[in-house]
C-alpha positions, 0 to 999 in steps of 0.5 A: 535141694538146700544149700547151706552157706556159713557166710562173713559178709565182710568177705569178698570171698564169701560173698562171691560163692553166694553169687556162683550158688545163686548163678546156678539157679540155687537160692543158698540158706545163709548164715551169718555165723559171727552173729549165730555162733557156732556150737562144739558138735557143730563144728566137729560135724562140718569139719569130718564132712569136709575132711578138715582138722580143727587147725586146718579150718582155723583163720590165721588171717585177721583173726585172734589165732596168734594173740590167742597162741592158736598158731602154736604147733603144739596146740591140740584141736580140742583147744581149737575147737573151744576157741572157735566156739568163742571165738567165731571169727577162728573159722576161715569161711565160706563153709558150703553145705549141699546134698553133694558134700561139705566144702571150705570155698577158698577159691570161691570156684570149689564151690562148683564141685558142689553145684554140679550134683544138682544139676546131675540129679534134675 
């Protein structure tokens, strides 16, 4: 099974899917998406199988969003999604991808849910 995490180093949050993943007995596929970057096409996939709209995917939190104007209610998600492509840090993260689905992780315990398919399957 692969399990694929968009991780942030510098979170704590993050950091501590991955040792739930690997708790489980999964060595996760890490990528360290501020570095990579992400792609339109990328980002549209990740989001309709998470069952996220661009804004509610977007960090507000330590993150360019208010300077940008992204908090604006009125700012379209094609606006988003180009800003998040420039400007990876937009995407509030861990984003977990497993053969169970596709998850934001905040809490670091949703990613449970994503685990449990494996062990199902074994």
């Amino acid at each position: 099974m692969t399990i694929v995490v968009h991780h942030n180093p510098s979170c704590g949050t993050s950091r501590n899917t991955i040792e739930l993943i690997r708790a489980s007995g999964e060595e996760p596929v890490i990528i360290e998406y501020l570095t990579e970057g992400w792609t339109r096409a990328q980002l549209l996939a990740l989001f309709a199988a998470a069952g996220l709209t661009p804004r509610e995917a977007m960090r507000t939190v330590r993150s360019p969003a208010e300077e940008l104007g992204l908090t604006n209610p009125g700012v379209d998600d094609e606006t988003i999604l180009a800003a998040m492509v420039e400007h990876p840090v937009l995407v509030n993260r861990p984003i977990v991808a497993s053969p169970r689905g596709v998850r934001l992780c905040r809490p670091a315990e949703l990613v449970l849910d994503l685990l449990d398919a494996a062990g199902d399957k074994s």
